[in-house]
C-alpha positions as CSV (number, residue, x, y, z in Angstrom):
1,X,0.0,0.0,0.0
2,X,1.3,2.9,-0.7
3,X,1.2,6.6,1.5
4,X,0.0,9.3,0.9
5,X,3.9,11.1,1.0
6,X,4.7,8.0,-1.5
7,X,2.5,8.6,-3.4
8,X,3.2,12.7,-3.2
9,X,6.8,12.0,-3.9
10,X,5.8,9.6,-6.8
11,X,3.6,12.3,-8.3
12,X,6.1,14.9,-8.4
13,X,8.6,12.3,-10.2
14,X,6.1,11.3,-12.7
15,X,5.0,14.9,-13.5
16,X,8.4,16.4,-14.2
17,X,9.9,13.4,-15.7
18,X,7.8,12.3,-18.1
19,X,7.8,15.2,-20.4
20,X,11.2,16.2,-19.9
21,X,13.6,13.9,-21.8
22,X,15.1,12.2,-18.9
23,X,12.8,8.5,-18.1
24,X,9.6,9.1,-16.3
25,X,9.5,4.7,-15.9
26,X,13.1,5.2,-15.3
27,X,12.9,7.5,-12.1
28,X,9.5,5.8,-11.1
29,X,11.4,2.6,-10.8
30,X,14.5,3.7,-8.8
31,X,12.1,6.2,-6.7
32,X,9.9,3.1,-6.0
33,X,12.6,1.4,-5.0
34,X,13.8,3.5,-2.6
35,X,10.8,4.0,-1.0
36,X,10.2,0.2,-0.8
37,X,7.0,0.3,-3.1
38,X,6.9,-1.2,-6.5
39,X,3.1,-0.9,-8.1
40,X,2.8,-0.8,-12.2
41,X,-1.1,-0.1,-11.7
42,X,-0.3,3.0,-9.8
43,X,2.4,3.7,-12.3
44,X,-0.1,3.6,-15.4
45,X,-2.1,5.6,-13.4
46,X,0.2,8.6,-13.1
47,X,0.8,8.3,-16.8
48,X,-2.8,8.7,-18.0
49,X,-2.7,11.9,-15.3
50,X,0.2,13.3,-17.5
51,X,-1.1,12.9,-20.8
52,X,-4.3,14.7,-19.7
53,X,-1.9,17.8,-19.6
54,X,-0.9,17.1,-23.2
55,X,-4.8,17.1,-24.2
56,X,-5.5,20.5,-22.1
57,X,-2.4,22.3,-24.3
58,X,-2.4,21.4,-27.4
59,X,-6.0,21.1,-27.1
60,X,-6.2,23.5,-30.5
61,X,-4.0,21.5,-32.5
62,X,-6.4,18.2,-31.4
63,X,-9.6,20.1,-32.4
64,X,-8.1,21.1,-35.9
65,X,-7.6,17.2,-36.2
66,X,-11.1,16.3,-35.8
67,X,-11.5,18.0,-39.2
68,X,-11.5,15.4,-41.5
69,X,-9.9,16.8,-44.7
70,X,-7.2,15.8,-47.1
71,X,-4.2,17.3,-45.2
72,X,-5.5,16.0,-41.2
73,X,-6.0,12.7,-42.6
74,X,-2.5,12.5,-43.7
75,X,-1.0,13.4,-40.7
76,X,-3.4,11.4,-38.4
77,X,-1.9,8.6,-40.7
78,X,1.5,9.6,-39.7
79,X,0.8,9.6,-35.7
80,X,-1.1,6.1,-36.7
81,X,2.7,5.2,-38.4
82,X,4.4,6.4,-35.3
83,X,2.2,4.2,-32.9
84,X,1.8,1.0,-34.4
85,X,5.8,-0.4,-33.6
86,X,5.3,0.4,-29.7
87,X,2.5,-1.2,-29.8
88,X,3.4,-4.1,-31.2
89,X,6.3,-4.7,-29.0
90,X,4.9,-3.8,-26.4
91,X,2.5,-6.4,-26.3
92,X,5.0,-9.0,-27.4
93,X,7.4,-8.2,-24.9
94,X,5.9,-7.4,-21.9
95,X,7.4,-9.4,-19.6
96,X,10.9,-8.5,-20.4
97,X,10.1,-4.6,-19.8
98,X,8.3,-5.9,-16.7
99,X,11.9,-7.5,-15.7
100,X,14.0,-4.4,-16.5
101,X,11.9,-2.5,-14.2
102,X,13.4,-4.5,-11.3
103,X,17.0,-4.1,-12.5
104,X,19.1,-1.2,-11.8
105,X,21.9,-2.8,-13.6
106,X,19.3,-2.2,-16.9
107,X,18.2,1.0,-16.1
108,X,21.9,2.9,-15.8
109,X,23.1,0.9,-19.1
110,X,19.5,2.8,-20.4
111,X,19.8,6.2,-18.8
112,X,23.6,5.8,-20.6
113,X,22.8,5.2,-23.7
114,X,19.6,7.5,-24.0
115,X,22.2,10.1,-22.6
116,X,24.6,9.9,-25.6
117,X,21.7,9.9,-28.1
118,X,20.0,13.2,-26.6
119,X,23.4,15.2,-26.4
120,X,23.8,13.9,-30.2
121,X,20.8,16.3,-30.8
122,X,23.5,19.1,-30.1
123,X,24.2,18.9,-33.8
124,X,21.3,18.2,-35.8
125,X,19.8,20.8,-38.3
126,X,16.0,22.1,-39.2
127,X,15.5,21.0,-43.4
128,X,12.0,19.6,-42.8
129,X,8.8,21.4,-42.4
130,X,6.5,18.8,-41.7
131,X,7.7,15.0,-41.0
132,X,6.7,12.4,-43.9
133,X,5.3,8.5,-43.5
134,X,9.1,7.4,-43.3
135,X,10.2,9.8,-40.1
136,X,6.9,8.8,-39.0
137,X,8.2,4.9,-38.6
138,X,11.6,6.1,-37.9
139,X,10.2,8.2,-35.0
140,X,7.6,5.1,-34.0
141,X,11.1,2.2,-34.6
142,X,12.7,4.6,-31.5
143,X,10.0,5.3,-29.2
144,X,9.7,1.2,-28.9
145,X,13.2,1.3,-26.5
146,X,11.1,3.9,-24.9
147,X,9.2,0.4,-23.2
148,X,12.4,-0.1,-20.5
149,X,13.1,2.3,-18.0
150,X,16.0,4.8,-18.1
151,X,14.8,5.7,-21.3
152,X,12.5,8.2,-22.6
153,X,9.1,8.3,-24.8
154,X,9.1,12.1,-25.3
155,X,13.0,12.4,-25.7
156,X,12.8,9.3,-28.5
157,X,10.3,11.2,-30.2
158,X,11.6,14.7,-29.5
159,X,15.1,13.6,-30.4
160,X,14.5,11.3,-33.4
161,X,12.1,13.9,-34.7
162,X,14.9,16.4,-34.3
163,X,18.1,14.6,-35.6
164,X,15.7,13.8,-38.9
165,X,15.9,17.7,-39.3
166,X,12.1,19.0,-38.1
167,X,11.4,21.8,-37.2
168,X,11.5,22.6,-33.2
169,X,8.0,23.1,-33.5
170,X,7.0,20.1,-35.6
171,X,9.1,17.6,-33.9
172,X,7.4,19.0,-30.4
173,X,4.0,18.5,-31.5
174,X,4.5,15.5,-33.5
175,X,6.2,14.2,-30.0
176,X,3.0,15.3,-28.1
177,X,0.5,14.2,-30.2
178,X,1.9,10.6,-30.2
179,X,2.1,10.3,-26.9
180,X,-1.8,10.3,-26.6
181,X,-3.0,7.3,-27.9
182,X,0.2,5.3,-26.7
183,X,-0.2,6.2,-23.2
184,X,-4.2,6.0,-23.2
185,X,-3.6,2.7,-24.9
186,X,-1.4,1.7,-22.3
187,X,-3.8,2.5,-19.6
188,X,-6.3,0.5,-21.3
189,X,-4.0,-2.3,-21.5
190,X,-3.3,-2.6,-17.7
191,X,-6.6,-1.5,-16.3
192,X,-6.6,-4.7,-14.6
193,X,-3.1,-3.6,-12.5
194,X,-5.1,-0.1,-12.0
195,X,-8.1,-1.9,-10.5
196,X,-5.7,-3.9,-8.6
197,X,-3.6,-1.5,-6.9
198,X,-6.8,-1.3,-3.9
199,X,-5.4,2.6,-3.4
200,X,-7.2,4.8,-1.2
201,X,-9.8,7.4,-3.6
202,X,-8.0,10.2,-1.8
203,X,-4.5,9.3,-2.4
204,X,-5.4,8.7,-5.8
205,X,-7.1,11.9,-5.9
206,X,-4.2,13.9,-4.8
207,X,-2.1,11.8,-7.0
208,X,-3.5,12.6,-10.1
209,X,-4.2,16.5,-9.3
210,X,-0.2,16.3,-8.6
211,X,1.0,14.8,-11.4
212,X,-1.3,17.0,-13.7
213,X,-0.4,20.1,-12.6
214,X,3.4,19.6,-12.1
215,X,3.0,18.5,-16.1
216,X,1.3,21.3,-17.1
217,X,4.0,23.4,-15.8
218,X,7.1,21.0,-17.0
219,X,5.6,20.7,-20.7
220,X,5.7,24.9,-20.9
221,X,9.0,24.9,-19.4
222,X,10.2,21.6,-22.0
223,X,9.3,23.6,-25.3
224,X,11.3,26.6,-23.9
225,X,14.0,24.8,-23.3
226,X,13.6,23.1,-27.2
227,X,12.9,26.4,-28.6
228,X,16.2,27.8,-27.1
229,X,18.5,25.2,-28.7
230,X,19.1,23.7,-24.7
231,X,17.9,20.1,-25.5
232,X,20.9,18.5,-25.7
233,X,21.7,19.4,-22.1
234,X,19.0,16.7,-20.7
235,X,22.0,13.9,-22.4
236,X,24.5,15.3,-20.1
237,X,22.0,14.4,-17.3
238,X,21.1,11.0,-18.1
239,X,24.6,9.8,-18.7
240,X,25.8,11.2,-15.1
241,X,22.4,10.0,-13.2
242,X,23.1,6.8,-15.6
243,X,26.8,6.4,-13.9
244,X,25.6,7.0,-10.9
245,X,23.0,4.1,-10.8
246,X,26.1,1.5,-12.1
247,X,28.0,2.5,-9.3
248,X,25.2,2.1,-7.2
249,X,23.9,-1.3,-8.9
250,X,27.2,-2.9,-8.8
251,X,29.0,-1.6,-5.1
């Protein structure tokens, strides 16, 4: 069972790290871990809470979508592109994500290599204005390692959508707009671990209030941060909180 300072603490994690490009799973799991509670239900949980902030802000772009014409179908059939591989591996393989979660030998070697790949972004250059069905897959083929913790969904797609030369603005909408369906289908997917987690209504309350606001506030700060050419700072991050966690794992 989890506190209600757990599942404060927990909130706080999930809400800053799941937009910025630096493991929302990844942190969840070592956070969990040092508080000596492990729950994917309550996990999920958190993540549906985030990606209701995603809805509220780009809540213009999602409306233009509902328009049904030549150019929205197109790019719905992109996101549709993008989602398809994560969903398809994440179904297959399951119980190996389920296993790295529980490993801190994993998630360093993640955070590491997820760290090199975002400071990478240092050098890539805008040539695209909009992505096509190919950076679409690309983008979707690199969101799957997005599944284990220490690495992350919104950095995969952020990144990849960025070293395939889009636009800042593109390859942060594109990033958001995938994330929807994923995590909603994710939630779906493990309603029985939600059900299951036999939280309190007011912790999970408090939870979800937490986590939504704190990613409100993260996903302003996130497209600043793109905007201003400071992405590939969140690489030297990972790779140092990535070392740490080996030492840590293996002393």
């Amino acid at each position: 069972m989890v506190s209600m300072i757990q599942a404060i603490i927990l909130s706080l994690v999930q809400g800053i790290t799941e937009w910025f490009p630096i493991s929302s799973s990844g942190h969840l799991a070592l956070a969990q871990q040092f508080l000596g509670f492990q729950n994917l239900g309550f996990d999920v949980y958190l993540h549906f809470a985030s990606v209701l902030a995603v809805v509220i802000l780009f809540r213009k772009d999602i409306a233009k979508l509902t328009f049904l014409n030549k150019e929205n179908a197109i790019y719905l059939t992109k996101i549709l592109i993008a989602i398809i591989p994560v969903g398809i591996i994440g179904i297959l393989y399951k119980e190996h994500v389920r296993y790295a979660f529980s490993n801190s030998l994993f998630i360093g070697i993640f955070f590491i290599i997820f760290g090199i790949f975002i400071y990478a972004t240092k050098f890539a250059r805008e040539t695209k204005a909009r992505p096509s069905k190919f950076d679409a897959l690309i983008i979707g083929i690199s969101q799957t390692l997005a599944l284990f913790p220490g690495i992350s969904r919104s950095g995969m797609t952020m990144g990849s959508g960025l070293a395939l030369g889009l636009k800042k603005d593109q390859a942060i909408k594109f990033s958001f707009l995938t994330a929807i369906p994923i995590i909603i289908g994710a939630t779906l997917v493990e309603t029985k671990e939600i059900v299951a987690t036999n939280i309190p209504w007011f912790i999970l309350l408090t939870s979800f209030t937490i986590t939504l606001l704190t990613s409100l506030l993260t996903i302003k700060f996130l497209i600043k941060i793109v905007k201003s050419d400071k992405f590939y700072l969140f690489g030297i991050y990972n790779i140092v909180l990535g070392l740490m966690v080996l030492i840590y794992s293996i002393v």
